[in-house]
C-alpha positions as CSV (number, residue, x, y, z in Angstrom):
1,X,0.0,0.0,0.0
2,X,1.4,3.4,-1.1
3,X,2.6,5.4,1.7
4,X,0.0,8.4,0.9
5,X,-3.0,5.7,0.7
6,X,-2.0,4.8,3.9
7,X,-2.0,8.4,5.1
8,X,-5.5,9.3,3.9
9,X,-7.1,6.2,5.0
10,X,-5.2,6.6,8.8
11,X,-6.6,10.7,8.8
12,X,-10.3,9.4,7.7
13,X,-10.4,6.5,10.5
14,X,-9.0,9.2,13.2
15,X,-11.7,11.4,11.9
16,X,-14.7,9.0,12.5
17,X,-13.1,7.6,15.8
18,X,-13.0,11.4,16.9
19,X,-16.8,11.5,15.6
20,X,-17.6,8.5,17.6
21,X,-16.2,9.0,21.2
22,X,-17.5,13.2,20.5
23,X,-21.4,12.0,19.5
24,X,-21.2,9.0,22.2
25,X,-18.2,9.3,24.4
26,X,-20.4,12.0,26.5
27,X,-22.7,10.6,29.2
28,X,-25.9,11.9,28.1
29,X,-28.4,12.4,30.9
30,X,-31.9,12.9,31.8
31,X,-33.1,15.8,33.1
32,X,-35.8,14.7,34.7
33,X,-33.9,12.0,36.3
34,X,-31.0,14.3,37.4
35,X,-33.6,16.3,39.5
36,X,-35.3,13.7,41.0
37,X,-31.8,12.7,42.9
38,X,-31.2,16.2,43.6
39,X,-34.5,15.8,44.9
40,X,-33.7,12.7,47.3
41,X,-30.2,14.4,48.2
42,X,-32.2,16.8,49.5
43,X,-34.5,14.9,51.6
44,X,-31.2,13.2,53.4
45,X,-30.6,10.8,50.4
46,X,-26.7,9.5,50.7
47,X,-24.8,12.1,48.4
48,X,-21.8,9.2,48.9
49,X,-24.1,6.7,47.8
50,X,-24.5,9.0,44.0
51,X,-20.8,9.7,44.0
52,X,-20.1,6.0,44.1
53,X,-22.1,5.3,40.8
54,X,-19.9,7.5,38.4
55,X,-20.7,4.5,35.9
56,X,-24.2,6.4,35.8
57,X,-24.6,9.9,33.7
58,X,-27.7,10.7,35.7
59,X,-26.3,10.5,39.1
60,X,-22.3,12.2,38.0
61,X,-24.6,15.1,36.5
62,X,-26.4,15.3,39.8
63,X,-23.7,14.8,41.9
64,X,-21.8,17.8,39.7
65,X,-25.1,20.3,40.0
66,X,-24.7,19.7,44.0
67,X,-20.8,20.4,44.3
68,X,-21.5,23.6,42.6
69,X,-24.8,24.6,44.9
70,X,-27.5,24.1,42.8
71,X,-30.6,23.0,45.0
72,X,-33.9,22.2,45.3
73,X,-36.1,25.2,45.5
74,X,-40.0,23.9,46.2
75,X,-38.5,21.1,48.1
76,X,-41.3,21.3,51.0
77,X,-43.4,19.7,48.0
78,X,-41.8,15.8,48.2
79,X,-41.3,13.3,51.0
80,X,-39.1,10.7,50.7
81,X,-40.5,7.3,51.7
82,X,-40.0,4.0,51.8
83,X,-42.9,2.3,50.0
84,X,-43.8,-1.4,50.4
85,X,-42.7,-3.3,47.4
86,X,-40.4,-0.1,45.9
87,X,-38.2,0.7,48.1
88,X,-37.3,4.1,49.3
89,X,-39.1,7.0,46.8
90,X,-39.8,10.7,46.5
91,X,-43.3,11.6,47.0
92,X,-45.1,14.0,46.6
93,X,-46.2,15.4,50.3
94,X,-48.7,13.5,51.7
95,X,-49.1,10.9,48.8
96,X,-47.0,7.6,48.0
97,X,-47.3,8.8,44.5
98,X,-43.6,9.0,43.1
99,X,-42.5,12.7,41.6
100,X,-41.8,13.4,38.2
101,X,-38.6,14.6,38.2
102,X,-40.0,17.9,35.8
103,X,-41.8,19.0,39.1
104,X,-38.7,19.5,41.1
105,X,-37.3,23.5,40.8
106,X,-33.8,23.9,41.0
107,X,-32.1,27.3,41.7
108,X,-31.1,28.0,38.5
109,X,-34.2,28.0,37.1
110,X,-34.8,30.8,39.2
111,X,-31.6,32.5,38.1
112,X,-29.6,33.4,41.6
113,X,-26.6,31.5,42.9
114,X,-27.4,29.3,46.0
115,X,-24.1,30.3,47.3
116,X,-24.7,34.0,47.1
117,X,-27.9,33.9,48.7
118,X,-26.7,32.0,51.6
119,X,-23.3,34.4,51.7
120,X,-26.2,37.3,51.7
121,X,-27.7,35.9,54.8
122,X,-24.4,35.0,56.4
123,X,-23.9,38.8,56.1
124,X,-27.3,40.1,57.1
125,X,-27.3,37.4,59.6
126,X,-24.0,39.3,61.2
127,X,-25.2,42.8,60.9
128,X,-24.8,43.8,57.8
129,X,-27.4,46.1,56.3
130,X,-30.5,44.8,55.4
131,X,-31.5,47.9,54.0
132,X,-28.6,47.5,51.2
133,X,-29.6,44.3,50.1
134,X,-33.7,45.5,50.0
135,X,-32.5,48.1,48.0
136,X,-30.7,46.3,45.5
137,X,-34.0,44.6,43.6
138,X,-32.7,44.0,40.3
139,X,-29.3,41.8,42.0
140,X,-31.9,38.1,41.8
141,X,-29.5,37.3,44.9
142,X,-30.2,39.9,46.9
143,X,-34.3,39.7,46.4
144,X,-34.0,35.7,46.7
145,X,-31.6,36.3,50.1
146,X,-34.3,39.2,51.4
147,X,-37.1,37.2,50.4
148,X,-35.9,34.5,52.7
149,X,-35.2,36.3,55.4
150,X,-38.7,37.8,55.7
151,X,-39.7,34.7,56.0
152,X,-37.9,33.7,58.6
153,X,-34.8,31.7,57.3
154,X,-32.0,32.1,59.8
155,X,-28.4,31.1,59.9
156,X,-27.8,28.3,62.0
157,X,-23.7,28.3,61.9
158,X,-22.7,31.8,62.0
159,X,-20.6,30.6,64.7
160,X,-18.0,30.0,61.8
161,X,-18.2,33.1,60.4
162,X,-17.4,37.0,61.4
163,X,-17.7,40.3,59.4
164,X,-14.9,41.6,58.6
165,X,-13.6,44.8,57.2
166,X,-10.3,43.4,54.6
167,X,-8.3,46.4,53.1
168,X,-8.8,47.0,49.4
169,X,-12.1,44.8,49.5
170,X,-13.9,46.5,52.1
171,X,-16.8,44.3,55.0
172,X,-16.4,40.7,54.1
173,X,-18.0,37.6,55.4
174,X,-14.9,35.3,56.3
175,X,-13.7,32.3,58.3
176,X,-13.2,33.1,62.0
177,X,-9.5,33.8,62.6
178,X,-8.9,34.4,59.2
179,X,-9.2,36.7,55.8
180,X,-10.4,33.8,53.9
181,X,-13.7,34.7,52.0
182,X,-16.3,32.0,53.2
183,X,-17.9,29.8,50.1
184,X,-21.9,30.6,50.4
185,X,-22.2,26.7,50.5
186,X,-20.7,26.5,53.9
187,X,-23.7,28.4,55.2
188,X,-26.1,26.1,56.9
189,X,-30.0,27.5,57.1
190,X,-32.8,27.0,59.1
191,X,-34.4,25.2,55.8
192,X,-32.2,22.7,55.7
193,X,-32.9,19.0,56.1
């Protein structure tokens, strides 16, 4: 076989295996599936449990959306049971009827950061203006952050935390004992499970 043949033929069969692993190589997931675990993840399902199936697009999907705060935002809508003959479901509330996975809300449908909501409560939560953050209505955020606590979501962990004023940056929520900015995440609220 002539060296050029050989060429053309090796550049058109690294073409179509590139073709291949692009089109198939990627997990493809369902949504609807992928919301229904952050769904049970919320309701105290084993996050360890999701991590451990990485064989499984639905679950590394989920498992990714968690790690970067996305949650559950009409979670007060599901149970999660176990069910005779089933095994351990969400619900919806007051039902043994299992969800569709459509129905659960995440937070970026919504379009505000979990993490910068919970940061905004940290902050209010340790005696910085409220006032600021009601007047900032067109930060989604702030309104989510104010919205919650109107309602009555609290920080439960601001024993972690302290205001602090960090040259150049100005009042900052931050570790205790350090200038470390705190990740939002860390937060933990009344609402959670």
């Amino acid at each position: 076989m002539d060296k050029k043949v050989f060429l053309i033929i090796s550049l058109i069969l690294g073409a179509l295996f590139i073709f291949i692993n692009i089109s198939y190589g990627q997990s493809s997931y369902k949504e609807s599936r992928v919301r229904y675990i952050l769904a049970d993840i919320s309701l105290g399902g084993p996050l360890t449990y999701y991590k451990n199936h990485s064989n499984d697009p639905n679950a590394v999907e989920a498992v990714k959306r968690w790690d970067r705060g996305i949650r559950v935002t009409n979670i007060n809508q599901f149970d999660r049971k176990f069910i005779i003959g089933k095994g351990t479901e969400i619900v919806y509330k007051g039902t043994t009827r299992k969800i569709k996975g459509m129905d659960v809300r995440l937070t970026k449908d919504v379009g505000y950061k979990e993490s910068r909501v919970r940061y905004i409560l940290a902050d209010i939560s340790l005696g910085g203006p409220l006032i600021y953050y009601k007047n900032h209505s067109n930060d989604p955020n702030a309104v989510e952050a104010v919205k919650r606590w109107d309602n009555g979501v609290r920080v439960t962990n601001t024993n972690r935390f302290e205001r602090k004023f960090i040259l150049g940056k100005g009042p900052e929520i931050v570790y205790i004992g350090t200038t470390r900015k705190i990740n939002g995440m860390d937060v933990r609220l009344t609402t959670d499970k």
